[in-house]
C-alpha positions as CSV (number, residue, x, y, z in Angstrom):
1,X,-124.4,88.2,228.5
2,X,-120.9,88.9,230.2
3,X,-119.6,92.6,229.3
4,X,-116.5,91.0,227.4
5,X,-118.5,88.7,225.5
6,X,-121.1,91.4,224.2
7,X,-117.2,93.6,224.0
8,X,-115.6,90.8,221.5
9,X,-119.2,90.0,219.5
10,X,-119.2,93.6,218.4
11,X,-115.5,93.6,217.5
12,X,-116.3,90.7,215.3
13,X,-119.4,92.4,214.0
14,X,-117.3,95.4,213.1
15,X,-114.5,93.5,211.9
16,X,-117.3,91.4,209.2
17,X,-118.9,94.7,208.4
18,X,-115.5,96.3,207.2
19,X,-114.1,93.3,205.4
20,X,-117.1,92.9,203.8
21,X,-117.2,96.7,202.3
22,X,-113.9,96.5,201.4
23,X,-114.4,92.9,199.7
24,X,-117.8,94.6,197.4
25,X,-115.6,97.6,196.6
26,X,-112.8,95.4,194.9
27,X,-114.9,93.2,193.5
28,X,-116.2,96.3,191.5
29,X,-112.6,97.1,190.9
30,X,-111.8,93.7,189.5
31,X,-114.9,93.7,187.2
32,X,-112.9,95.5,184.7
33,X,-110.4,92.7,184.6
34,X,-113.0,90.7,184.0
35,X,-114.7,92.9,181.4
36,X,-111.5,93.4,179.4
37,X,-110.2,92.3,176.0
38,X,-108.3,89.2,178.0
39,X,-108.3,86.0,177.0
40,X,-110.7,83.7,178.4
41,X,-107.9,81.4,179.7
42,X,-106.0,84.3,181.1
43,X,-109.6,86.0,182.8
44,X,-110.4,82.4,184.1
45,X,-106.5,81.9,185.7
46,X,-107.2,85.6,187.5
47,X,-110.7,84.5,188.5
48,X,-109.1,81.0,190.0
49,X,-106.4,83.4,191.5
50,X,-108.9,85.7,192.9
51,X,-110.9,83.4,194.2
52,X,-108.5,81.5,196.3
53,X,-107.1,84.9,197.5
54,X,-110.6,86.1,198.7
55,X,-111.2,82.6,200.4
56,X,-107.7,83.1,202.2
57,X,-109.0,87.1,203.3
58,X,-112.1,85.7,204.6
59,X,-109.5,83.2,207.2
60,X,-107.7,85.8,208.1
61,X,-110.4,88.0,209.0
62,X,-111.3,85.3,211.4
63,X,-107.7,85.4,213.4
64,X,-107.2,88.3,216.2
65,X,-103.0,87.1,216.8
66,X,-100.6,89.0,214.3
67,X,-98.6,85.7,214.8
68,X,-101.4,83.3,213.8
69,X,-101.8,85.5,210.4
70,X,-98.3,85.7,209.6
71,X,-98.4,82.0,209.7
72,X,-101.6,81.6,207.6
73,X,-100.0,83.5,204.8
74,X,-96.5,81.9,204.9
75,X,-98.3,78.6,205.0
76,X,-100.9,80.2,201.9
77,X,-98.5,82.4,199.5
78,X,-96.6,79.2,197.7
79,X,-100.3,78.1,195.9
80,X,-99.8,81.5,194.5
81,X,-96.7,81.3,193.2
82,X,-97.1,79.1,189.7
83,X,-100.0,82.1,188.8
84,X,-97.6,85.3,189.6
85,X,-94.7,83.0,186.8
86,X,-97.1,82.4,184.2
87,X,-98.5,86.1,184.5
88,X,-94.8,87.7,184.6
89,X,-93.9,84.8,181.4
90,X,-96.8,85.7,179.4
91,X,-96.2,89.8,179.2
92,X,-99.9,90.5,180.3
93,X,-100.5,94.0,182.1
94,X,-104.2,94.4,184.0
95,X,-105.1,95.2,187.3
96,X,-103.3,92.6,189.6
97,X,-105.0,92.1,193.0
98,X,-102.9,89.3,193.9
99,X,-100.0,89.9,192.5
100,X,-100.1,92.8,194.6
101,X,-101.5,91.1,197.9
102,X,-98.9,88.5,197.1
103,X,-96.1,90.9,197.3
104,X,-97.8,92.9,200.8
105,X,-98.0,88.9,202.2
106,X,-94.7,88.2,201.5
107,X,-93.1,91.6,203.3
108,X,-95.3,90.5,205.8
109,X,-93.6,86.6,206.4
110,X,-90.2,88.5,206.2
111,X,-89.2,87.1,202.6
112,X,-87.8,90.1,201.5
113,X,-86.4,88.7,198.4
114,X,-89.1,87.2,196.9
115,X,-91.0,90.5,198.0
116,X,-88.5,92.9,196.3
117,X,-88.5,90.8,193.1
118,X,-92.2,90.7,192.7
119,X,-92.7,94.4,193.7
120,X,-90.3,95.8,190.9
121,X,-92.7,93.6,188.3
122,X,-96.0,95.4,190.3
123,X,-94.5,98.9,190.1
124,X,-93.2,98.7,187.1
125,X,-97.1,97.8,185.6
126,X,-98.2,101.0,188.3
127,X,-100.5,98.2,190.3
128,X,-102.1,100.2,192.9
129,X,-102.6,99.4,196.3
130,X,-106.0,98.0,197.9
131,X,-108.3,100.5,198.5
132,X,-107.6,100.4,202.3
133,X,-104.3,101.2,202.4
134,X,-103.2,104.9,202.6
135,X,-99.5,104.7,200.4
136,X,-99.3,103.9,197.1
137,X,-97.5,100.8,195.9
138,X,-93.5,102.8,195.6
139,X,-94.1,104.8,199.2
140,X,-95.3,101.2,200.8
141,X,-92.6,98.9,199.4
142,X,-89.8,101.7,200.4
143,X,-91.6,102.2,204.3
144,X,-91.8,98.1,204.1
145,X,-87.8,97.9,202.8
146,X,-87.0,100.5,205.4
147,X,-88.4,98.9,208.6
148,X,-87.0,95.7,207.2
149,X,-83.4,96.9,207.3
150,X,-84.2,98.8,210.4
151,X,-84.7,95.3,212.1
152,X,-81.5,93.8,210.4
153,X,-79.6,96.8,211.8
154,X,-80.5,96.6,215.4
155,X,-80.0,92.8,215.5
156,X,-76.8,93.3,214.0
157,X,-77.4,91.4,210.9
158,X,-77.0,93.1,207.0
159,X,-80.0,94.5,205.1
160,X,-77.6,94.1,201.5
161,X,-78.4,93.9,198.8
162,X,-82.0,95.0,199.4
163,X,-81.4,98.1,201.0
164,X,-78.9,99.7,198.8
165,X,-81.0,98.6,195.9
166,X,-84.5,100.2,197.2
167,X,-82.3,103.1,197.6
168,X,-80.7,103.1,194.2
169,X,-84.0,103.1,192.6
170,X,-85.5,105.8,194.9
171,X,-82.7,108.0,193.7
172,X,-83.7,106.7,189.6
173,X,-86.8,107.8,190.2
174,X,-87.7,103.8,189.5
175,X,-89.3,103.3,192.7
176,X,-91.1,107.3,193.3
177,X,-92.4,108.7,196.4
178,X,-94.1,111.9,196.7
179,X,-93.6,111.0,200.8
180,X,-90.4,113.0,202.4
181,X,-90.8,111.1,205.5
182,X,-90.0,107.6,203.9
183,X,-87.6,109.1,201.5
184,X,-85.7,110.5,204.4
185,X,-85.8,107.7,206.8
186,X,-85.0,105.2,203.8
187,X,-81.5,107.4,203.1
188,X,-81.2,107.6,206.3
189,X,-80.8,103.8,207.4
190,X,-78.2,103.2,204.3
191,X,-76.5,105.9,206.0
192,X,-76.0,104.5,209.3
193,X,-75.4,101.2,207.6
194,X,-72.8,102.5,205.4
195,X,-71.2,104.1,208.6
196,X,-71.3,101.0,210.7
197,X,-69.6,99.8,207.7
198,X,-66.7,101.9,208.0
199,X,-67.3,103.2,204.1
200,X,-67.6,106.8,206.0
201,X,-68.2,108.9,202.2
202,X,-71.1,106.8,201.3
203,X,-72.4,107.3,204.6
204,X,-71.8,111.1,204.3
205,X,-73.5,111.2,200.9
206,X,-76.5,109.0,202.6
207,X,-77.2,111.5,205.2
208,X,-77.1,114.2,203.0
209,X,-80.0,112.5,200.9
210,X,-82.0,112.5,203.5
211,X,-81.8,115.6,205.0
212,X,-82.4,117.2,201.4
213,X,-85.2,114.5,201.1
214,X,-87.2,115.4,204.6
215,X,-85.4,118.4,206.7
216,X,-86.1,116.8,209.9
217,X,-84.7,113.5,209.4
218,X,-82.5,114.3,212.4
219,X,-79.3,113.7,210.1
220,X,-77.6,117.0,211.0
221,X,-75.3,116.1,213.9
222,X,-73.9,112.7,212.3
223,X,-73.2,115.2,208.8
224,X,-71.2,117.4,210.4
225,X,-69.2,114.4,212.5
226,X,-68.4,112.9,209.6
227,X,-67.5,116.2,207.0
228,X,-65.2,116.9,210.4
229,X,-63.7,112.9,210.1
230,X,-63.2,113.2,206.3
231,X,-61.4,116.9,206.4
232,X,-64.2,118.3,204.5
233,X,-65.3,120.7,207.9
């Protein structure tokens, strides 16, 4: 068998092996969903839910192009939808796994609205992340909102009224992080914002934020331009 063949089999073989450990392990996380004082109509929704979100794992597990799995979940993520209204509607709090892979999806197709909205609903019930991820759900949605905005900034197009408002509730303490390097680099891209803005004191204030959030957020030089621009040198 050709080296490259033998080379992709055992990527595929790895690939199974790790999608199937992490599929047992929430499984046994979602068992107490199941095992809970629910409803049976609500626990049967989640179980439909679950289902077709495990189904459209196992697909993507199957693509190698980043391209062709963005596509799979902006063409997958609207049979979601109708379950993530009647959950928010109905007031019910329990573990969420697709209400929180919804929201990591929808980052992911670049629908930062829709992501934004649903993530305020997820953090505000402290959903946690899947097991395989390494932030928890604030630190991710912040990074994801960051490098967002970064992309909006360097194609010249505006990252308000999401930006501002991941920063506002960074700053309430709504949206927590524990994680100085996304705290500062968050403040930080309002801040250049703001300054490309011309609005040089929210800028100022911006910068400052993140320098006292992370003290190597490289924000030192463009502070003292600007306290020198505003008479405040």
């Amino acid at each position: 068998m050709p080296l490259l063949t033998v080379q992709h089999k055992q990527r595929r073989l790895a690939k199974q092996a790790a999608n199937d450990a992490i599929t047992a392990a929430e499984v046994a996380r979602n068992s107490s969903v199941m095992n809970s004082a629910l409803s049976p109509r609500v626990r049967g929704d989640y179980q439909v839910a679950l289902a077709a979100l495990t189904q459209c794992r196992e697909q993507l597990a199957e693509l190698d192009g980043i391209p062709d799995k963005v596509a799979l979940k902006a063409r997958v993520l609207p049979q979601f939808m109708d379950f993530l209204q009647t959950y928010q509607d109905s007031g019910q709090r329990y573990p969420n796994e697709v209400l929180v892979f919804c929201i990591i999806w929808l980052f992911d197709v670049g629908d930062i609205e829709s992501a934004m909205a649903w993530a305020g609903l997820a953090i505000e019930q402290q959903q946690c992340m899947p097991r395989h991820f390494k932030r928890d759900l604030p630190t991710y949605v912040l990074e994801e909102v960051h490098d967002w905005a970064e992309r909006q900034f360097k194609a010249g197009d505006s990252a308000s009224p999401y930006l501002d408002d991941a920063a506002a509730k960074l700053t309430d303490q709504i949206w927590p992080t524990a994680n100085d390097i996304v705290a500062g680099k968050l403040y930080r891209q309002c801040g250049l914002n703001a300054e490309q803005n011309g609005d040089l004191n929210a800028a100022l204030n911006y910068f400052e934020q993140a320098q006292a959030a992370n003290p190597a957020a490289g924000c030192k030089t463009r502070i003292a331009k600007l306290q020198a621009k505003l008479g405040l040198a």
